[in-house]
Structures are given as C-alpha cells and as structure tokens.
C-alpha positions in Angstrom: 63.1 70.4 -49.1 62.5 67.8 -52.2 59.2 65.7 -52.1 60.0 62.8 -53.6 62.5 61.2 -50.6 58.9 61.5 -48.6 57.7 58.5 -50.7 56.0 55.2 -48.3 56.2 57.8 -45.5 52.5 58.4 -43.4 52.3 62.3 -45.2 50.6 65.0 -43.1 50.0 68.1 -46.4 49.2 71.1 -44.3 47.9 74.1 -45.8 49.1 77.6 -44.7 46.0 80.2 -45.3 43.5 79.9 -42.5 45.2 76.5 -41.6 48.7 77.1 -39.8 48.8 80.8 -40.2 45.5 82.9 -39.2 45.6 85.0 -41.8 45.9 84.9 -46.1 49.6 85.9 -47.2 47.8 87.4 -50.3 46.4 89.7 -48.9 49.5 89.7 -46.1 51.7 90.3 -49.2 49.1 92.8 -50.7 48.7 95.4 -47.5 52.6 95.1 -46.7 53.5 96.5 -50.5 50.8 98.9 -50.7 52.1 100.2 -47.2 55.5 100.3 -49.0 54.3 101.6 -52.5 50.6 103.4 -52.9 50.8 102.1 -56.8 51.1 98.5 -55.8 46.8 98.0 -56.4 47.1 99.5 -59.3 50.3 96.7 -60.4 48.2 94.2 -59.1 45.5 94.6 -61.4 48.3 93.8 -63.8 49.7 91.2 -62.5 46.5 90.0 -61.7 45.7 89.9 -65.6 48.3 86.6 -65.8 47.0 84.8 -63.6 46.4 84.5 -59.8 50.2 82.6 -59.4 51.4 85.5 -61.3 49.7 88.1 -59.0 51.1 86.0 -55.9 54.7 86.3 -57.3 54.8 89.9 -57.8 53.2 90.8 -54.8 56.1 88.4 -52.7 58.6 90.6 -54.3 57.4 93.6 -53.2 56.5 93.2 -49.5 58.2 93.6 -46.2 56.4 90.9 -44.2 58.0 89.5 -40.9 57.2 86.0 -40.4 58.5 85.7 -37.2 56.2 87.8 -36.1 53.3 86.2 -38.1 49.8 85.1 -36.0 50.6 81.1 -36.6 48.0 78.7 -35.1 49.7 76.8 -32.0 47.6 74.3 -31.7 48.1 73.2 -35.6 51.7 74.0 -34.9 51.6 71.2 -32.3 49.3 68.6 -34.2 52.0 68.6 -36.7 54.6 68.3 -33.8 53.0 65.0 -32.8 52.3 64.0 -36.0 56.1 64.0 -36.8 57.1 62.3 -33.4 54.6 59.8 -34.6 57.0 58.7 -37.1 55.0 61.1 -39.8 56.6 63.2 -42.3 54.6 66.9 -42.8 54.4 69.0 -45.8 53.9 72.2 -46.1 51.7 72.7 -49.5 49.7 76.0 -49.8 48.8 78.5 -53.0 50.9 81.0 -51.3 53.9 81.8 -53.3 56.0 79.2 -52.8 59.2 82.0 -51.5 56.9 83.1 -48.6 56.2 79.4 -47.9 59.8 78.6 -47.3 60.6 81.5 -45.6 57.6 80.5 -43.3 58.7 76.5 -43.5 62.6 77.8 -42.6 61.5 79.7 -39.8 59.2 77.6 -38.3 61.5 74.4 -38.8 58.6 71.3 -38.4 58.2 70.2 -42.2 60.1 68.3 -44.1 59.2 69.4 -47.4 57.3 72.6 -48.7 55.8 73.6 -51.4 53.6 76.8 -53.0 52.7 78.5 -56.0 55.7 79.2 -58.2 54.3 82.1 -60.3 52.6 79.9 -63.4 50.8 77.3 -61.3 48.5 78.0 -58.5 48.6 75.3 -56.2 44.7 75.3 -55.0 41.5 73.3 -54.9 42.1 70.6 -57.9 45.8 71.7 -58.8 46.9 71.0 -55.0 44.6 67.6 -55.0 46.4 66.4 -58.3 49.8 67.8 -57.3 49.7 65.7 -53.7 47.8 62.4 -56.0 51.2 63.0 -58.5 53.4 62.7 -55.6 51.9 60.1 -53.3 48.7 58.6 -55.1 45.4 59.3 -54.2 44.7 58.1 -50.4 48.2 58.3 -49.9 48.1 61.5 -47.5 46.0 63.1 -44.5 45.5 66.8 -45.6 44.8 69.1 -42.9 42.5 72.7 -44.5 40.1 74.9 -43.5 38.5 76.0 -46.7 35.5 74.6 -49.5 38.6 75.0 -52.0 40.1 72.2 -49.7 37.4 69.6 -50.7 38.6 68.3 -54.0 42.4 67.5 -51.7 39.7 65.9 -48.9 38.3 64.3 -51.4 41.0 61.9 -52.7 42.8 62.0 -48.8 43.7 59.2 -46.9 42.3 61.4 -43.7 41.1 64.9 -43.7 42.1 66.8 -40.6 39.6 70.4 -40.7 40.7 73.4 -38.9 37.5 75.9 -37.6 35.3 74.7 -40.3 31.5 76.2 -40.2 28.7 73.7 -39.7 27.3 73.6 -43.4 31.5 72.8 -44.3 31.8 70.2 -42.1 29.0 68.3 -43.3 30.3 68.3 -46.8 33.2 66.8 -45.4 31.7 64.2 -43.4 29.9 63.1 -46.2 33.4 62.9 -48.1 33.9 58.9 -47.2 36.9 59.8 -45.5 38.5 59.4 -42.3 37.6 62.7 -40.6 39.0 64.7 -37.7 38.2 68.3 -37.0 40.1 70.9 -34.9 38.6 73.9 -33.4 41.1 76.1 -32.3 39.7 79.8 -32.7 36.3 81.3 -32.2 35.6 84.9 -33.9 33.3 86.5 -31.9 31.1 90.2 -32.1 33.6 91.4 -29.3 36.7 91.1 -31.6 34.8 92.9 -34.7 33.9 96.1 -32.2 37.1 95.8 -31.0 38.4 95.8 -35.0 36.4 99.0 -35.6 37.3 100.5 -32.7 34.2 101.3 -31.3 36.2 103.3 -28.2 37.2 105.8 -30.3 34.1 106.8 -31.3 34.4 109.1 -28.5 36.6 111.4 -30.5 33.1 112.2 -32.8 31.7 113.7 -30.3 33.1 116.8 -31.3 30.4 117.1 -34.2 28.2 118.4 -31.2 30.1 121.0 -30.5 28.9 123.4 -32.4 25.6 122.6 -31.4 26.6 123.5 -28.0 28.6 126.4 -28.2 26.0 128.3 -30.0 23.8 127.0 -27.5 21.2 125.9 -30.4 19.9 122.9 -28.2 16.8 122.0 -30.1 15.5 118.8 -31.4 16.1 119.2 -34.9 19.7 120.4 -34.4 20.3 117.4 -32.0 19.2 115.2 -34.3 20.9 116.9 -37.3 24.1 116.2 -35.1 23.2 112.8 -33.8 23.3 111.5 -37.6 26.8 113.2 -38.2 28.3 111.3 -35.3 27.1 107.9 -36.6 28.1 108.7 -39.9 31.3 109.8 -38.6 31.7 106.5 -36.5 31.1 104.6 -39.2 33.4 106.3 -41.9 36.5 106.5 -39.4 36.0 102.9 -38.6 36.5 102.0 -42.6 39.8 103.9 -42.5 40.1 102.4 -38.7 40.2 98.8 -40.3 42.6 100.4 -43.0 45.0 101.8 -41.1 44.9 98.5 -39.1 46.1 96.6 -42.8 48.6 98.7 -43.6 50.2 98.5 -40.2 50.4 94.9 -39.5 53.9 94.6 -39.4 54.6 97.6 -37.0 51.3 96.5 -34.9 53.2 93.0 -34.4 56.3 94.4 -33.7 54.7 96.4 -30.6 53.9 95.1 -27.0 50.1 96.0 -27.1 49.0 96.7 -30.6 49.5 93.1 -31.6 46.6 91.7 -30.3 44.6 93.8 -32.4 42.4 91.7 -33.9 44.2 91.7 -37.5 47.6 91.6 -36.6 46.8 88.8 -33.9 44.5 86.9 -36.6 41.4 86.6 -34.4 39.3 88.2 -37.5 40.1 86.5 -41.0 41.6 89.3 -42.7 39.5 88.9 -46.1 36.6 90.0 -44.2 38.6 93.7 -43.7 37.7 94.3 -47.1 34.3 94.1 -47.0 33.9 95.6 -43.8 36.0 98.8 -45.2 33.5 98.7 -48.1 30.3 98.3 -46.2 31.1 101.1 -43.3 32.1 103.4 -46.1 29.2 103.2 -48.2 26.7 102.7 -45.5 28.4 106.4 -44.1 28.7 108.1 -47.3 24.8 106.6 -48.1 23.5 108.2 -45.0 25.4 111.8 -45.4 23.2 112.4 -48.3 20.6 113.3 -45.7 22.7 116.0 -44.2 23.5 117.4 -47.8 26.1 117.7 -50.5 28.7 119.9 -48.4 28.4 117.5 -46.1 28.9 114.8 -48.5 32.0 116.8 -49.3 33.1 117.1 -46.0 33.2 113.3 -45.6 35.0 113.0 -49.2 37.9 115.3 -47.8 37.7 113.1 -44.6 38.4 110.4 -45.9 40.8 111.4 -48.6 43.3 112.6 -46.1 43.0 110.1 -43.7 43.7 107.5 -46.5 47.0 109.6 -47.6 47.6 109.5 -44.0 47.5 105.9 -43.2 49.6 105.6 -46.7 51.9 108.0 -47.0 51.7 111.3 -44.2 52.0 109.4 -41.2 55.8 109.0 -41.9 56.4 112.5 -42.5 57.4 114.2 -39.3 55.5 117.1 -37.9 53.0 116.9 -40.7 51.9 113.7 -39.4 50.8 115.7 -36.1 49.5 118.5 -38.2 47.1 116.3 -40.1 46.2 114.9 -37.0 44.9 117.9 -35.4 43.5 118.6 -39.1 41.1 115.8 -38.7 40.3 116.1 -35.1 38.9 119.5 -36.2 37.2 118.1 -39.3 34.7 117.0 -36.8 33.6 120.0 -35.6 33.5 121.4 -39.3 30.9 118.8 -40.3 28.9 119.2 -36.8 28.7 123.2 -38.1 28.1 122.0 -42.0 24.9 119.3 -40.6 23.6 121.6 -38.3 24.1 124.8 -40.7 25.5 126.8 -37.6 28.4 129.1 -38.9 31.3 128.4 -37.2 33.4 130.6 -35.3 37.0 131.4 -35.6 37.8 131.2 -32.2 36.7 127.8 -32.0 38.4 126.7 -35.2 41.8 128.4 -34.1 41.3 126.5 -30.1 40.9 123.3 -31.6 43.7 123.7 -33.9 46.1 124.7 -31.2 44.4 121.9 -28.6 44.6 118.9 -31.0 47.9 119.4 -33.0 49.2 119.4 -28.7 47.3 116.6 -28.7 48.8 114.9 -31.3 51.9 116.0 -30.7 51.6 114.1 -26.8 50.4 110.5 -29.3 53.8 110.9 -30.7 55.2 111.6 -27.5 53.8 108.4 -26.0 55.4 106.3 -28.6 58.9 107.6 -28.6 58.3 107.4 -24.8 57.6 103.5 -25.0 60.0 102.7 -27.8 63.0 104.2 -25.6 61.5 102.3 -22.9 62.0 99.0 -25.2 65.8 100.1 -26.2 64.3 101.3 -29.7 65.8 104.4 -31.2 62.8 104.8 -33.7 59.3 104.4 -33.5 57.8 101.7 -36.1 56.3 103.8 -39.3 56.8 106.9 -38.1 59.0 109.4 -38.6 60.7 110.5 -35.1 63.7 108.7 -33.4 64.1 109.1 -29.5 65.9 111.7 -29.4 63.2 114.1 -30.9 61.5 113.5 -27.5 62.7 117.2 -25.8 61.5 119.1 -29.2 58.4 117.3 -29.4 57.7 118.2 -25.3 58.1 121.5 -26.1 55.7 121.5 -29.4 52.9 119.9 -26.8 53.8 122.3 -24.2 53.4 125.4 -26.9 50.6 124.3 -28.5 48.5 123.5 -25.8 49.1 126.3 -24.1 48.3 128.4 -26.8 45.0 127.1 -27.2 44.2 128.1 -23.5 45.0 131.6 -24.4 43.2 131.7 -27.3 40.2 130.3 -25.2 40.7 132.7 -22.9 41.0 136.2 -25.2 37.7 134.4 -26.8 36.0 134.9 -23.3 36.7 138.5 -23.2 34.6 138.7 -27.0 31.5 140.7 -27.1 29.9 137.7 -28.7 30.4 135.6 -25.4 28.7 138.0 -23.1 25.2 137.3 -25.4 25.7 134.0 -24.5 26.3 133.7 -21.2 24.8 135.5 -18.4 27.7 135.7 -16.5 30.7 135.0 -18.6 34.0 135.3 -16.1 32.9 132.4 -14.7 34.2 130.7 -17.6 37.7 131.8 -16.6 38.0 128.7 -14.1 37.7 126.8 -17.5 41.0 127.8 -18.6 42.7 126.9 -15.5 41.1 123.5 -15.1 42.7 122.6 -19.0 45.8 124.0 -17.6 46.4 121.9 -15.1 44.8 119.0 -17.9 47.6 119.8 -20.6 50.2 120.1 -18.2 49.2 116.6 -16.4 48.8 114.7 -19.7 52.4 115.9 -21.2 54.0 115.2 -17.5 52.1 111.5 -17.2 53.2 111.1 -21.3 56.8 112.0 -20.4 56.9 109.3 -17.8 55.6 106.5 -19.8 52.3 105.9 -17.9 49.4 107.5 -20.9 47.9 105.1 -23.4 49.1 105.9 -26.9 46.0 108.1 -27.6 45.4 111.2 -24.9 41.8 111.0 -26.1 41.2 107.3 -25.1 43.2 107.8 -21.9 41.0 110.7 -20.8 38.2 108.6 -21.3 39.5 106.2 -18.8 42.0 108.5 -16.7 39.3 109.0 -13.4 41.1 112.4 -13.1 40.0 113.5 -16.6 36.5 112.9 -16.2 36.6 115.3 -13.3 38.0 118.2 -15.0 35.3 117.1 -17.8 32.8 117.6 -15.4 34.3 120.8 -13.8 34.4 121.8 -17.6 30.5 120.9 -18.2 29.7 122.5 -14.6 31.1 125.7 -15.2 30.3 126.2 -18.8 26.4 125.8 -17.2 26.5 128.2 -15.0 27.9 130.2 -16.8 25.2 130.1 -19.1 21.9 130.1 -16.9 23.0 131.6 -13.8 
C-alpha cells in the first residue's frame, strides 16, 4: 500500500486508536503479551527506555491479538465507505506499530494506503501532521481523530472530521480555522463502568458475614466490623475484576456473551482500566487499615493469588478450580479476621468442599457451551470437552461432601449451645441437596449462566431454597 500513487487524490488520513478501533492497540498489544508472558511489563520498561516506537514494536511481536475480532467503530467504518465511493482515497495513519496497522488495513480491506510506527519513529501529534504535510502538503488532506494529540494534524488539514470528542476538545477544534465535522458515535455511560466492575458479583462478598452469623454475634459493632470488609472486598475484587477482564480480551471476543463486556466490546476506553485497577486497589487496601494489619494481610494474599490466577493458574487444570474455591473461602477468613471471631473448622472444611463443587460446575458450564458451539477446548482454560464426565463427577463428589460435612457438624456439641433446637437444621441439608444436584443437572444441560453464584441470584428456584435455608436456620435458633 505505497503513498505516493495517492498524490491530487481528495485524502481521508484516519487514525486507528479511539478513531476506527474503540480501543488503544498499545495497550491491546500490552494485555495480550502479558497474558502470554508475566515478564512482558518488566520488557517493556526496557523497551520503553528507546523510545515509545521501540516499545510499540516489541510489544507487536509478542502478542496474540485477533483483529477480526477487534471492537472497530461501524459508523467510522462507513464514513470511510462513502468517502471512497465519493471518488476519495482513505489512509490509514496511526502511531500504532505499523505491522498491527496492516494486519488491521488487510483485514478490513477500505484503505488504500496505511501507515504506523515502524519502531524508530512514532507517528503522533507533530510527527503524523509533518508526515501527512511531506506527503500531500499542508491542507491537502481531511484527517479524521479523536484525540488533543490530533490537533497539530487538524491544524494544517484541509477538513478535520472528530470522532466522540468532549466539549472543551471540540472547541479547540472549532477554533482551528478549519472545515470541521464531528461524529458522535459512542456514549460511555455510569451503567457500562458498574457493569465493568462487576458490581453483580459483589454478591459473592457476602460471605464475610458469615462468620458473624454463625457464631450468632449479631451486634452493632460486629455488623459494622463486617460491613467494612464487604466494601473493601467489593472494591479489591473489582481491581482484579477489570484485570482479569485485560488479560482476557481475546478469549472474551471469541465467546457469544462475554464480548460485550465493556472492554472487549470497547464501550469503556481501555486506558481508563488502569486507573480504575489503581484507584479500587488503593482505595480497598487504604480502608483495610481500619480493620488491622492481618487483615491487611489477608487482602495482600487476596490479591496475590487472584493476580497469579488471572495470569498464569487459570490455565492449569484442576488447580484452577482449586484456587477458586480457595478464594471463595478467603472471604469468610477475612469476615472471621475483621470481626476477630475464631473460626471454625467445620465451616472452613464446608466451604472448601461447597465452592471447589462450585467451581468445578463454572468449568462445567463452559465446556458445556463450547461443545454446544462445535469447540473441543474452552478459550484459556485448561479442559477440552471431553473432560465433561470427570469434571460431573468432581461437582457431584465435592458437593456432596460438603453436605455431609454440614451434617456430622450438626450432630457437634458446639451446635446444640447455639441453637435451641438443633435437628431442625437437618432439613438444611436436604434443601442444598436437592440445590447441588439441580445446579450440576441444569449445568449439564446447557441452561446455568457461567457462574453458579450469579445464576442463584437470578434462578427464582434458588432464592427459595435461600429462604428455606434462612427460615430454618432461625428457628432453629430461637424456637
């Protein structure tokens, strides 16, 4: 695709970050290898030490990005369609490395030349204004951008074409002396950054209460104690929540409902994931201070595991599912550490049992729906379809393990100080009986969102066993 046969042709330069793709291939190109290759931020700060253009170029080389499956902006997509059956000839020029810009330019097929960053220069701001004046003389293009680093290419346009410019932005560019025409094509709203942090599975921190509970220590200070663990445990999983989200773009594309999250489907910019990683996780980590050091350290371990897990455990079969259930019961180890309540065994070794079954049905539901696609492998993960049989029976084991362990822990001496009437709590057992056994059967028959816990929160049939749960454990209690 050479430049210089595009010479008396009406130009259209389009730029790729923000512009035609919603998204930055840096940090595309950054999250893919780091997925690949935990030492890749540490290489970066190399590469980074030669120059941005140098960074670019090392990071293209070590990523696995599918730009097929990439969130590119249709309606930019068909400005430059027109623009073209105008008569118009459109360029693709971006500070992207200029390898991911043709594979993007090959695959999309609507420029007719295309040009990025070739590891020395780094086509942005002035260098992409002089590069476009070199070519075709200052006013001798329309440059469509979406960035401040666009105004100096603006600038010395023929006609600048904006794409979801703020307010303040577009004024600078009105006041350019150019023709102007701006596009809005994409509105970020608070709905998509509660959807980014996953504000639904917040639900799963709810288990820092239990302690509270099932040492029936119900006074203020102790709720309160456990109130501030949940929101510092909200806030800390939704860091590794945005995270896991980065490192998973490619596999989150690839699948039927996980692509329009709102990184993968480019509805949040993805530079903002960075600070909102860094502003959850110190605002969390700030707060446990009031709950103590061990709590501190609690969080620390927290979040060290679940960072090895979105990098490197989650494709390790069966310890992915054991980690899992690890940090499902990390919850109820930091409602015991904020609340000071010593923590039982019985209650560690149920939840063990409970989650890693659990865990093992999230894996189940995957395979489940990747058969149902004509996969033979799950994306990122470890199992192929025909693990599904062993992994059934590791839900089944588990989960009904845990009921016996709940139930030999009713027969304890310690329960009868704490209830009045502790059979009762028998009927418990049953009612997650028939729970387990329903979630594995609907799991096995492709009709259970990908997390049990988010499905029960939804499934009406849950929230009366919940409720039968609640009920009995009351009675139990008081009558």
């Amino acid at each position: 695709m050479d430049i210089t046969h595009l010479k008396g042709q009406r130009i259209l330069a389009v730029d790729l970050d923000g512009t035609l793709l919603r998204s930055d291939m840096l940090f595309e190109s950054f999250w893919s290898a780091t997925s690949r290759d935990w030492r890749v931020p540490v290489q970066a700060g190399l590469a980074l030490s030669k120059g941005r253009a140098a960074l670019k170029r090392s990071l293209s080389a070590k990523m696995n990005v599918d730009v097929t499956t990439l969130p590119y902006d249709a309606q930019v997509i068909d400005y430059i369609k027109a623009w073209r059956a105008d008569g118009g000839a459109a360029i693709l020029v971006t500070a992207s490395d200029d390898n991911i810009a043709r594979d993007i330019a090959a695959h999309l097929d609507i420029f007719d030349a295309v040009q990025g960053s070739d590891g020395t220069r780094n086509l942005k701001s002035a260098e992409k204004a002089a590069f476009l004046i070199e070519h075709f003389g200052k006013g001798g293009y329309a440059y469509m951008g979406d960035a401040e680093a666009d105004l100096p290419v603006w600038e010395n346009a023929q006609k600048a074409v904006t794409v979801n410019l703020k307010p303040p932005l577009r004024q600078k560019v009105d006041k350019l002396g150019v023709e102007v025409e701006h596009l809005d094509t994409a509105q970020t709203g608070l709905r998509d950054y509660l959807k980014a942090i996953r504000v639904h599975q917040w639900l799963k921190n709810l288990l820092v209460f239990l302690p509270m509970f099932a040492a029936h220590q119900l006074d203020m200070v102790t709720f309160a104690q456990s109130l501030l663990a949940f929101v510092i445990f909200s806030m800390v999983a939704s860091s590794i929540y945005v995270l896991n989200d980065l490192l998973d773009l490619r596999s989150d594309r690839a699948h039927p409902r996980k692509r329009e999250r709102p990184f993968a489907a480019g509805t949040i910019p993805i530079a903002h994931a960075t600070y909102m990683i860094a502003g959850l996780m110190g605002t969390g980590l700030i707060l446990s201070l009031f709950l103590g050091w061990y709590f501190v350290l609690v969080m620390l371990i927290y979040f060290v595991v679940t960072t090895a897990y979105s990098l490197w455990l989650k494709r390790k079969a069966i310890v992915d599912i054991g980690t899992l259930a690890g940090l499902y019961t990390i919850r109820i180890v930091a409602g015991a550490v904020a609340t000071s309540i010593p923590l039982s065994m019985w209650l560690l070794a149920f939840s063990v049992f409970f989650f890693f079954s659990l865990a093992t049905v999230k894996r189940q539901a995957e395979l489940t729906d990747s058969a149902a696609r004509g996969k033979l492998k799950a994306s990122g993960r470890g199992y192929l379809v025909g693990d599904l049989p062993v992994l059934v029976m590791m839900a089944v084991a588990s989960g009904y393990v845990s009921i016996l362990v709940l139930a030999l822990y009713i027969q304890s001496p310690f329960v009868s100080k704490l209830y009045g009437t502790p059979k009762v709590l028998g009927v418990i057992c049953g009612v997650l009986l028939y729970w387990v056994s329903r979630v594995i059967l609907l799991a096995h028959r492709g009709l259970m969102h990908d997390d049990p816990v988010v499905f029960a929160a939804r499934d009406r049939n849950s929230q009366i066993c919940a409720l039968v749960i609640i009920g009995v454990a009351f009675g139990g209690a008081f009558l």
